[in-house]
C-alpha positions as CSV (number, residue, x, y, z in Angstrom):
1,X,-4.0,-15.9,-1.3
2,X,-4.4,-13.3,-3.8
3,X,-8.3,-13.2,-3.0
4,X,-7.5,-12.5,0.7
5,X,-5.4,-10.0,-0.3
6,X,-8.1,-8.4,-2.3
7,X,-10.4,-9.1,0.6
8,X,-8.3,-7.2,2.8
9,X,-8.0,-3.9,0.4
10,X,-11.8,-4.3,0.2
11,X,-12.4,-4.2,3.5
12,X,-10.3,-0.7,3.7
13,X,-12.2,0.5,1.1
14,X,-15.7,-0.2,2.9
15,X,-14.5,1.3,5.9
16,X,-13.0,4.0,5.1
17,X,-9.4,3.8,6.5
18,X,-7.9,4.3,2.7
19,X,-6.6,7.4,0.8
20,X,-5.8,6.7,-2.5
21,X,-3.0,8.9,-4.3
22,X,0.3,10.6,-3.7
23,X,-0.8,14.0,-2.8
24,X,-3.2,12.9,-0.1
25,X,-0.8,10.2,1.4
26,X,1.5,13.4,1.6
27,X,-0.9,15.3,3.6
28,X,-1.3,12.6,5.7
29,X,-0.2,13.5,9.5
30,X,-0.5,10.6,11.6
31,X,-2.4,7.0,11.5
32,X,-0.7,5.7,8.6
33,X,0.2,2.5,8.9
34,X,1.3,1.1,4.9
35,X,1.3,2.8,2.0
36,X,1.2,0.5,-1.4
37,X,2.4,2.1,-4.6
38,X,2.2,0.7,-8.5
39,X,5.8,-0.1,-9.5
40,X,5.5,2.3,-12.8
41,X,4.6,5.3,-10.7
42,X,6.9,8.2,-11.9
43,X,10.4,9.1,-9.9
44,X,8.8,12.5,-8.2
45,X,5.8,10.9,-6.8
46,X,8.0,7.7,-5.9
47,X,10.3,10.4,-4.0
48,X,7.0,11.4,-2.5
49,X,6.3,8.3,-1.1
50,X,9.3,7.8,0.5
51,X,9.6,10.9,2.4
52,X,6.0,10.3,3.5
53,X,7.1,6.6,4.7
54,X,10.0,8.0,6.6
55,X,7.9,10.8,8.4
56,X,5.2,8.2,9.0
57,X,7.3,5.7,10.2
58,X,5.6,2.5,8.3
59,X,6.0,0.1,5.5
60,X,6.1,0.8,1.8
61,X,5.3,-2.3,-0.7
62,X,5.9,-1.3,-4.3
63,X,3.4,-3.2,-6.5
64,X,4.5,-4.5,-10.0
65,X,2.8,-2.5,-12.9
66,X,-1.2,-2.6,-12.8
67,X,-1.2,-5.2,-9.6
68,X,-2.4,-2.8,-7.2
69,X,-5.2,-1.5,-9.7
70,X,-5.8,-5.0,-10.1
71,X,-6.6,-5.0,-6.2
72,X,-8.7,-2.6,-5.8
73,X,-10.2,-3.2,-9.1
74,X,-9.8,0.6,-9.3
75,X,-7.7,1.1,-12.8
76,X,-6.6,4.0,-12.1
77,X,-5.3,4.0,-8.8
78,X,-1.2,4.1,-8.4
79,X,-0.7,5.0,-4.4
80,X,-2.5,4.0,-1.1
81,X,-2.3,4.6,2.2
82,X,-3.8,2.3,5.0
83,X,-5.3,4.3,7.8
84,X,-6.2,1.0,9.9
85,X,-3.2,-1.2,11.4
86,X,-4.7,-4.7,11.8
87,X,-5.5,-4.7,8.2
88,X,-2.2,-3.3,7.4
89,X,-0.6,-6.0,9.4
90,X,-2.8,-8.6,7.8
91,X,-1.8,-7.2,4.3
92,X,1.4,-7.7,5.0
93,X,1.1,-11.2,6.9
94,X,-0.1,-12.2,3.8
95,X,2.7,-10.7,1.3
96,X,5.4,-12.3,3.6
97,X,3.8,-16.0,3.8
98,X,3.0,-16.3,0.2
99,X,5.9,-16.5,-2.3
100,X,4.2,-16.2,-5.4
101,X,2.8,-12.7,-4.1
102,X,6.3,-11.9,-3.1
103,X,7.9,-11.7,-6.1
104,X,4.7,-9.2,-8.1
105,X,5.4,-7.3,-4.1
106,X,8.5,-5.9,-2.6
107,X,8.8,-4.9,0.6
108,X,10.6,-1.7,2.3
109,X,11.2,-1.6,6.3
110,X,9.6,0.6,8.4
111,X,9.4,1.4,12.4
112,X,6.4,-1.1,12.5
């Protein structure tokens, strides 16, 4: 499961429905559809986040420490935004099926 999950964040990347930290997610206007943050991201861009959530109206997974770096195999990357919904709703399918994942993931609501 985690390599589908990788797959899935790969296949953002490639196409180009990704923005990758906390000021550009907060710029975002529209067509966001989950934004994934790294669990030791500090409390103002965390705050960030969830203002941006709540204006965009979609999910928020926080990531355990280095897990979403691990991802993307990206190191330094500590927020995302995904700009395409069927891979959002895949990502997610996948975090909600598999246990394991569940407990490195947590889950916020949104008005998916």
């Amino acid at each position: 499961m985690h390599n589908k999950l990788s797959s899935y964040f790969g296949f953002c990347v490639r196409s180009g429905k990704i923005v990758y930290g906390v000021d550009d997610i907060e710029k975002q206007k529209k067509s966001v559809f989950l934004i994934v943050y790294d669990g030791a991201l500090g409390g103002s861009s965390t705050r960030t986040l969830l203002k941006a959530q709540q204006r965009l109206g979609c999910p928020l997974v926080v990531a355990s420490d280095g897990a979403l770096a691990e991802l993307l195999h990206k190191p330094a990357v500590k927020a995302v935004a995904i700009k395409e919904q069927h891979l959002a709703k895949a990502i997610l399918s996948v975090l909600e099926e598999e246990p394991s994942l569940a407990t490195k993931l947590k889950l916020y609501g949104g008005n998916d």
